[in-house]
C-alpha positions as CSV (number, residue, x, y, z in Angstrom):
1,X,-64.5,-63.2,103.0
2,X,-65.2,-61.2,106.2
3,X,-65.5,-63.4,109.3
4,X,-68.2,-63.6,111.8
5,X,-67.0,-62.0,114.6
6,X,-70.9,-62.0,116.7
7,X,-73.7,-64.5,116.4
8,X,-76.8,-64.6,118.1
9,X,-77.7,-67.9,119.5
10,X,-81.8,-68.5,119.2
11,X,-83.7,-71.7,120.4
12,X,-86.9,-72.1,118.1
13,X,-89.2,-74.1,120.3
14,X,-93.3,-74.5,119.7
15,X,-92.4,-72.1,116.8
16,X,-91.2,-69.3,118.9
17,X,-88.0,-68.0,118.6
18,X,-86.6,-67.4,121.8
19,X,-83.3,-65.4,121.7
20,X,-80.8,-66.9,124.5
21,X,-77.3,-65.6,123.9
22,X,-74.6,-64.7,121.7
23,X,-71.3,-65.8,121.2
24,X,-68.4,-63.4,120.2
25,X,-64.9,-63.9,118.7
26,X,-61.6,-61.7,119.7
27,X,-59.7,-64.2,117.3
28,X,-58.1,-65.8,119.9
29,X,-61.0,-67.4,122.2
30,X,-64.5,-67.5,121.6
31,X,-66.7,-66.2,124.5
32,X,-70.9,-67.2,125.2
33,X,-73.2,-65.0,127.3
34,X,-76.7,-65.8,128.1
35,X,-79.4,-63.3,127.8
36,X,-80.9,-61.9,131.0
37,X,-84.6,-62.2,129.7
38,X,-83.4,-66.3,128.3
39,X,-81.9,-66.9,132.4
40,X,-85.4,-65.8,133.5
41,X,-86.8,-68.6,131.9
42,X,-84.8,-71.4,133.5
43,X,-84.0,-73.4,130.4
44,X,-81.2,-75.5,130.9
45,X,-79.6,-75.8,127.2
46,X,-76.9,-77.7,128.3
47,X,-76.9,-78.6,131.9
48,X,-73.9,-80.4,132.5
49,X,-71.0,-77.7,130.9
50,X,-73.0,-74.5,130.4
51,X,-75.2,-74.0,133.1
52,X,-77.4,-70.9,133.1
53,X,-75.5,-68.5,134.8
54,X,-74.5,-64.5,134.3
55,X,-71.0,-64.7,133.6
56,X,-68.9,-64.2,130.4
57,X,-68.0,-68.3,129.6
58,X,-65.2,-69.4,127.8
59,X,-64.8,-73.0,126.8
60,X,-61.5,-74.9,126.4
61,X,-60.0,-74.7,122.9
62,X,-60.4,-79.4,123.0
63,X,-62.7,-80.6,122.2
64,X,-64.5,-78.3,120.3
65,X,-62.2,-75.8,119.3
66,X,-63.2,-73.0,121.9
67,X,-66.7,-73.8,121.5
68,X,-69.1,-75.5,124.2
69,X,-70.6,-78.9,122.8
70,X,-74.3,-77.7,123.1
71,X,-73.0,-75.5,119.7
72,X,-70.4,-77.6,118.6
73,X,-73.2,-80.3,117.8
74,X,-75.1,-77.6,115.3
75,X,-71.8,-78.0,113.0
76,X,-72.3,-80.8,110.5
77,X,-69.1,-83.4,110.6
78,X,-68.4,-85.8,108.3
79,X,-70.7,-86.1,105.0
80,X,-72.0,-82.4,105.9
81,X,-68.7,-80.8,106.3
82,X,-67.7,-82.6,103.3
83,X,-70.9,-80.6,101.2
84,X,-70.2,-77.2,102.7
85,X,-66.4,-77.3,102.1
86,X,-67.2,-78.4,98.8
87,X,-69.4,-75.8,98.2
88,X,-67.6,-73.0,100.1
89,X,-64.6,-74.7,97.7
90,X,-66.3,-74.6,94.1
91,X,-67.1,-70.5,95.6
92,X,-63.7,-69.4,95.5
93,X,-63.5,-69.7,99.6
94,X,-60.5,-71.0,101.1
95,X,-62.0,-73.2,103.8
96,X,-58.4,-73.4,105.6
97,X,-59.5,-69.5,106.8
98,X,-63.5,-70.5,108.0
99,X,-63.6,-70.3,111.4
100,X,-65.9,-72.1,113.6
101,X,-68.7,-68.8,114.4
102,X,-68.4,-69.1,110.3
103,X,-69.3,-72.1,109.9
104,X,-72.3,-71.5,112.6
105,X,-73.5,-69.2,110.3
106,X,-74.1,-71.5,107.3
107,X,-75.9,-73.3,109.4
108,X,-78.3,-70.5,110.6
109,X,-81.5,-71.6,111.0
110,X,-81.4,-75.7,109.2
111,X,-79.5,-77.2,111.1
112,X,-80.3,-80.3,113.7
113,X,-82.4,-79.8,117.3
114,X,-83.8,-76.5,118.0
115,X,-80.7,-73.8,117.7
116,X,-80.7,-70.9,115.3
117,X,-77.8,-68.7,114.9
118,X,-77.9,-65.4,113.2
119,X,-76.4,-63.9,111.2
120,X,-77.3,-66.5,108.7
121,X,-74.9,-66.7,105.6
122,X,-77.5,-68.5,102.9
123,X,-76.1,-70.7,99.9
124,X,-77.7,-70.2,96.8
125,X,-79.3,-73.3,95.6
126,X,-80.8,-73.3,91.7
127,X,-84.4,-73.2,93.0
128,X,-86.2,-76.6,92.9
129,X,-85.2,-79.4,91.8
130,X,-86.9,-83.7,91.8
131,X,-85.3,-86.2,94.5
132,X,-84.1,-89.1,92.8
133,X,-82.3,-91.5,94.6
134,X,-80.6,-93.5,92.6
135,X,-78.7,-90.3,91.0
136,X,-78.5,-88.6,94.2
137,X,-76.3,-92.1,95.5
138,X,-74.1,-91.9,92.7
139,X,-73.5,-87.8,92.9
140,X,-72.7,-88.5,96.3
141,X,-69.9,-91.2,95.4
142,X,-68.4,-89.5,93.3
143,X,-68.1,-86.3,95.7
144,X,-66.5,-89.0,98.3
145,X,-64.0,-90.3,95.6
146,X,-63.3,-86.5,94.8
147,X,-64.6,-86.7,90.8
148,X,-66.2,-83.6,90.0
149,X,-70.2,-83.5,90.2
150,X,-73.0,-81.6,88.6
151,X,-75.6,-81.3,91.4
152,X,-73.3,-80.4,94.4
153,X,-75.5,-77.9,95.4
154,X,-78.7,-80.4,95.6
155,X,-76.5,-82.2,97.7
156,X,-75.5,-79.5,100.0
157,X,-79.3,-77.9,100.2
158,X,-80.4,-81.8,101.2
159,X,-77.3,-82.7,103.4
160,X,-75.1,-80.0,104.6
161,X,-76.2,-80.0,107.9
162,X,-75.8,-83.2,108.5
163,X,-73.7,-85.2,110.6
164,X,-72.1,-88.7,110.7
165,X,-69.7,-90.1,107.9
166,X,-72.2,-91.9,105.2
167,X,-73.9,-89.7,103.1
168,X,-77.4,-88.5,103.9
169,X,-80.4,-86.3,102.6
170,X,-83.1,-84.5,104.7
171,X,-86.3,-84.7,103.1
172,X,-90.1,-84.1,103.5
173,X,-92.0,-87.4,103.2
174,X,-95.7,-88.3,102.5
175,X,-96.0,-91.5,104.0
176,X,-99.8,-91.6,102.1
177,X,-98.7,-90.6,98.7
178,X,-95.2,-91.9,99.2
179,X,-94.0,-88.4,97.6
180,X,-90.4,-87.0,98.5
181,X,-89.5,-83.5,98.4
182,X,-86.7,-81.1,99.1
183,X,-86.0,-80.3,102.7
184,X,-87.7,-77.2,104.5
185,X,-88.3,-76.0,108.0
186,X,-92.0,-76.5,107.3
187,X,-93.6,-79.0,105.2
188,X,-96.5,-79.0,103.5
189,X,-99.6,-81.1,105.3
190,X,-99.3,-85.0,105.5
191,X,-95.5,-84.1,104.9
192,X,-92.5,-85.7,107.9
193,X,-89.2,-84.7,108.5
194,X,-87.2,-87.9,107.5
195,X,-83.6,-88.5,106.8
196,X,-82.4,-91.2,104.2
197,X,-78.8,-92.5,104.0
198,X,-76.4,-94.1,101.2
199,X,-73.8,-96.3,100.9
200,X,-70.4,-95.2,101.1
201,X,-67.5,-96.5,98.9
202,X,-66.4,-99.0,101.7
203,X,-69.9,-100.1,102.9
204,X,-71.5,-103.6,101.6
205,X,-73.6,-103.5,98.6
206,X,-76.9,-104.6,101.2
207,X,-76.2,-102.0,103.8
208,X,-79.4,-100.5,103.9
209,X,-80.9,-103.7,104.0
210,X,-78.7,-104.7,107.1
211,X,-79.6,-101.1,108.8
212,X,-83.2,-102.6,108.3
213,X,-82.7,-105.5,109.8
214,X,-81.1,-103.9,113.1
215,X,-83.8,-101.8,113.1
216,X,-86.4,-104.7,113.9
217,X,-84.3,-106.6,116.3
218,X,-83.9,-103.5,118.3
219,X,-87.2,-103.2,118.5
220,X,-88.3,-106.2,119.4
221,X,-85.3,-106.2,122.1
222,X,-87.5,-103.5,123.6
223,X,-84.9,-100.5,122.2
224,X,-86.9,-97.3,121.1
225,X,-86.1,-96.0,117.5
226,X,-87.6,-93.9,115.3
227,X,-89.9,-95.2,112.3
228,X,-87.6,-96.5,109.8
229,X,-88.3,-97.6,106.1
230,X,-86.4,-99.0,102.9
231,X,-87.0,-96.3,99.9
232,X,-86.4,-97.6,96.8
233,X,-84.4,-96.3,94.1
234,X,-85.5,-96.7,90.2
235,X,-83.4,-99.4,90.0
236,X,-84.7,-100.9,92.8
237,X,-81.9,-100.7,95.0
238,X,-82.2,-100.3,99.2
239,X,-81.9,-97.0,100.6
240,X,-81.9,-96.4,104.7
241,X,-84.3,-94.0,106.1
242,X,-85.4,-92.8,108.9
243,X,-88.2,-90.3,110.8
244,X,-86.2,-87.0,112.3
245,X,-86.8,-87.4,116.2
246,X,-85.9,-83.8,116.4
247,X,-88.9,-82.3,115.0
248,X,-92.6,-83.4,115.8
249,X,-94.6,-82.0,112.7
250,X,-93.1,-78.7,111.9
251,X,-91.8,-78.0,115.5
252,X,-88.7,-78.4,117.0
253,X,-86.9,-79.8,120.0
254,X,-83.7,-79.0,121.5
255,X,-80.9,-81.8,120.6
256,X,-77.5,-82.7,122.3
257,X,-75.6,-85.5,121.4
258,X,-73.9,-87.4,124.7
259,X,-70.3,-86.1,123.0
260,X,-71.5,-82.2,123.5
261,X,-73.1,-82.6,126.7
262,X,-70.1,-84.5,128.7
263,X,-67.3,-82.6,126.3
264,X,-66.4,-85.8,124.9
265,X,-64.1,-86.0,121.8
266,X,-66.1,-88.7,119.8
267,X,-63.5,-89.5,118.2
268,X,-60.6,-90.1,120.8
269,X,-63.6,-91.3,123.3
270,X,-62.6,-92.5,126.9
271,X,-66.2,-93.0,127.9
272,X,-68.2,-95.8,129.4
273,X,-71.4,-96.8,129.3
274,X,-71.9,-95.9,133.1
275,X,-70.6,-92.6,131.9
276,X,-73.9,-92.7,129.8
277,X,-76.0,-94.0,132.7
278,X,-74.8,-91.3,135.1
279,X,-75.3,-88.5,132.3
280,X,-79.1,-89.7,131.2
281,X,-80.3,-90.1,135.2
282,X,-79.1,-86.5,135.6
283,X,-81.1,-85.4,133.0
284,X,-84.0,-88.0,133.4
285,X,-84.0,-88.0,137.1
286,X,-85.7,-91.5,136.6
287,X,-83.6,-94.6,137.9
288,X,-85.4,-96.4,134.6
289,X,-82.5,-94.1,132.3
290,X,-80.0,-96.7,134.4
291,X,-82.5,-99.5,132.2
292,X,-82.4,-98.0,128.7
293,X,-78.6,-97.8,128.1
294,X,-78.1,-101.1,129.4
295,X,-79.9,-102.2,127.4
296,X,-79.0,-100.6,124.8
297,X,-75.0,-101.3,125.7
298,X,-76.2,-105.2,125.7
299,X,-77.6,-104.8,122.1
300,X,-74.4,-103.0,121.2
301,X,-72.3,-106.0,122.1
302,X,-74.2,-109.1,120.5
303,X,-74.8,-107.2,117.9
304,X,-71.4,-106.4,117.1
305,X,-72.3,-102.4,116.7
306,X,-68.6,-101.5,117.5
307,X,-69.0,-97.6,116.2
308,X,-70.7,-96.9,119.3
309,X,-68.9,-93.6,120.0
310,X,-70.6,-90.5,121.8
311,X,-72.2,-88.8,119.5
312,X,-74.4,-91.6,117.9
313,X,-76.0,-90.7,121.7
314,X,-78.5,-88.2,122.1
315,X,-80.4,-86.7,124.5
316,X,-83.7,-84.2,123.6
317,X,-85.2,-81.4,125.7
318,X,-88.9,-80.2,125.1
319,X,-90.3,-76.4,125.4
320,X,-91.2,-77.1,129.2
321,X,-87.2,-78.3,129.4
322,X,-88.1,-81.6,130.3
323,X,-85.1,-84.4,129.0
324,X,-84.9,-87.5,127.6
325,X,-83.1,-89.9,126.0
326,X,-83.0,-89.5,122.2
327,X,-84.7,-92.5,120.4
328,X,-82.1,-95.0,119.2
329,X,-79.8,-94.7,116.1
330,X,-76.9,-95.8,114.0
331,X,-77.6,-99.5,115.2
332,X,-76.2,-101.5,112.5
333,X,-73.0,-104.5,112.1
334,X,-69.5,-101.9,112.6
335,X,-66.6,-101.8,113.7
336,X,-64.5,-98.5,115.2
337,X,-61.4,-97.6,113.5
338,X,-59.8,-99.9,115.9
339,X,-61.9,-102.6,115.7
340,X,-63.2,-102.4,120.0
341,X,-66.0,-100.7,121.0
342,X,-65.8,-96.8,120.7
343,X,-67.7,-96.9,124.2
344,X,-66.2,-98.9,126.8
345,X,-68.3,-101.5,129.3
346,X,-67.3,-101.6,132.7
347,X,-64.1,-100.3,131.0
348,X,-63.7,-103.4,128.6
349,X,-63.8,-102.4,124.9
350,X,-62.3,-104.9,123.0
351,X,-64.1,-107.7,123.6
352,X,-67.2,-107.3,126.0
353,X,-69.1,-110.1,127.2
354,X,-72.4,-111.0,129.2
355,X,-70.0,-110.8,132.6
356,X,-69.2,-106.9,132.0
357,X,-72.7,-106.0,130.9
358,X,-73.7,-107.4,134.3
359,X,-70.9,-105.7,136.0
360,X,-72.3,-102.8,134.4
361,X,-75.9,-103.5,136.0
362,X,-75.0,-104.8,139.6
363,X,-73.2,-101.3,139.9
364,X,-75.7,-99.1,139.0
365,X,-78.2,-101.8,141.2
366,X,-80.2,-102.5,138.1
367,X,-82.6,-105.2,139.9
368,X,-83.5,-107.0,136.4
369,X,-79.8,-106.4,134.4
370,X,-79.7,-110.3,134.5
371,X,-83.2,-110.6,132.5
372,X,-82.7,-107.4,130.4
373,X,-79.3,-108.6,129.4
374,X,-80.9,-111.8,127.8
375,X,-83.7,-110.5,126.5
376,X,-81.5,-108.8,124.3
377,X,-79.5,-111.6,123.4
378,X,-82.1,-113.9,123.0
379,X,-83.1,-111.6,120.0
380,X,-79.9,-111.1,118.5
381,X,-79.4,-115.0,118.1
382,X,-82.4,-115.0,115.1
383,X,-80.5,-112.7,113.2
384,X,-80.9,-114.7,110.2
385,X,-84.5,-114.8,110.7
386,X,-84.5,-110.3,110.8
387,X,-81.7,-110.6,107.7
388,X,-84.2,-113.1,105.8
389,X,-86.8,-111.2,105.9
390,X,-84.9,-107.7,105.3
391,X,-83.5,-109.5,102.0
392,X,-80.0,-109.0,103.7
393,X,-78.2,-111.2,100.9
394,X,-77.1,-114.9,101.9
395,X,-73.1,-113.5,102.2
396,X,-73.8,-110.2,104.7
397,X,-76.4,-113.1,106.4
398,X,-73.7,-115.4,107.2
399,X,-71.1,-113.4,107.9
400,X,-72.9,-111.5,110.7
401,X,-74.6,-114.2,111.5
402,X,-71.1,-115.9,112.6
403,X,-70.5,-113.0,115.3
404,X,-74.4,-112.4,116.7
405,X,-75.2,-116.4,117.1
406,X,-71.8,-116.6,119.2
407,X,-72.0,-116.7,123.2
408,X,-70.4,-114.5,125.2
């Protein structure tokens, strides 16, 4: 195939499409350059590494492989790299020779938060087809354990531009008729933008049911998620979903994960959670930002949510360009590949405790870190009570229950 060598980057916010830049490839280095019409406007995409400016910008070849992290967090990783190597695979394409601006292309115009690039290379799907989520699990096993499957391109129309290493889908849901279909850039009316998850070959058989759980004790430890739900299969079995907080009805907002906005390699992360403090008050301009990641750094420790690396940390921008912190997600019982916490507290990772979290606090002068920190914990300790009523099954139940009901 003939490689991108020029794509125009487009921000599609309150359903305009706003062109902002293009990036261009010599082979060697990949450069970015804004638009003097997108500059006018004083939309800051990416405040912290690609400022608006009129220069030619090249970004260091680490993290991203020449690319600056407000694009490099359009490419699917895990489970969606996985589909779109399989499908560029079963094409013929040698995916050794796909460049990055390739794979920016494939993306196009589906991919998460408000980017489109263009040209768009589109994959041929076999038109419509009925989500079933039972089969849709066991496809998407068998694509993990490498066996051959039959409806890899469902797969890759529902999930291949999505992030993270469990398998996903993005799908329209009714929550009134409880009706699931494919996923488009607009839905039909009454329809959401939702995202629903399944198990991996290493994840307990009740994972969705433990996700589910999580979900209500953050809450109720005063942590904003999304609207999450349990689908259920045919067989009955748990499935994990959750509303997309990067569209409101049919329109978009601009997403950037804490990795692409601080140029942090997720996975080789030497972040802290003050690093995540300091990043959301620049973009908040609201001491309260110091509040929310504490807090959310407190829940991460009793609740034993070790996979805390930088990209399961967003941050949204609206069409006026105001920020926020992305709802909360990925909150579940994990641990990193190494078994400490992927983000550090007060430079601790391998075994954090109440003392660092208030470290963390007094540092940043966070007048209530004392009571925030045990709210929180005060939650976590009725795990059981969140797994019973999840139907988390009596093993999972104990198990976790034997980390969150410890203090420390």
């Amino acid at each position: 195939m003939e490689h991108i060598k020029k794509i125009i980057v487009s921000i599609l916010l309150n359903e305009e499409e706003i062109e902002l830049g293009e990036l261009v490839s010599d082979a060697k280095n990949i450069y970015f350059k804004y638009y003097a019409g997108f500059i006018k406007r004083g939309l800051e995409i990416s405040p912290l590494k690609l400022k608006l400016n009129n220069a030619v910008n090249k970004a260091e070849p680490i993290p991203f492989d020449g690319l600056y992290g407000v694009f490099a967090d359009s490419l699917p990783d895990g489970w969606g790299k996985l589909l779109l190597d399989r499908a560029l695979t079963a094409r013929g394409i040698a995916i050794d020779n796909i460049t990055v601006l390739d794979r920016l292309a494939y993306v196009g115009c589906n991919g998460m938060g408000a980017l489109i690039y263009r040209p768009e290379i589109e994959e041929k799907t076999h038109g419509a087809f009925k989500i079933e989520l039972d089969k849709i699990a066991k496809a998407a096993n068998q694509l993990i354990t490498g066996a051959a499957t039959n409806v890899l391109d469902e797969l890759f129309k529902l999930g291949g531009s999505s992030g993270g290493a469990r398998p996903k889908i993005l799908v329209g849901y009714n929550p009134i008729t409880q009706h699931l279909i494919g996923n488009e850039q607009t839905l039909p009316k009454n329809y959401e933008h939702w995202l629903i998850k399944f198990p991996s070959s290493s994840d307990r058989p009740d994972i969705a049911n433990i996700e589910f759980a999580y979900y209500k004790m953050a809450l109720d430890a005063g942590i904003e998620m999304s609207r999450c739900k349990l689908f259920k299969g045919q067989s009955g079995r748990a499935y994990f979903g959750t509303k997309r907080f990067d569209r409101v009805g049919n329109k978009r907002l601009h997403l950037h994960s804490a990795a692409g906005i601080m140029h942090d390699n997720f996975r080789l992360s030497n972040i802290d959670y003050g690093d995540l403090m300091d990043c959301a008050f620049i973009l908040e301009k609201d001491v309260r930002a110091y509040e929310k990641i504490l807090r959310l750094a407190a829940f991460n420790v009793f609740a034993h949510n070790r996979d805390d690396h930088s990209k399961n940390f967003s941050f949204l921008m609206d069409a006026n360009g105001i920020w926020k912190a992305a709802p909360a997600y990925d909150l579940t019982f994990s641990n990193s590949a190494h078994g400490m916490h992927s983000t550090t507290v007060a430079r601790e990772s391998k075994d954090p405790t109440k003392k660092h979290l208030m470290e963390l606090g007094a540092y940043y002068k966070v007048k209530n870190a004392g009571d925030i920190i045990d709210e929180v914990q005060a939650v976590i300790f009725n795990w059981k009570k969140y797994a019973d009523r999840c139907e988390v099954g009596e093993e999972s139940k104990n198990k976790i229950g034997k980390v969150t009901g410890k203090k420390i």
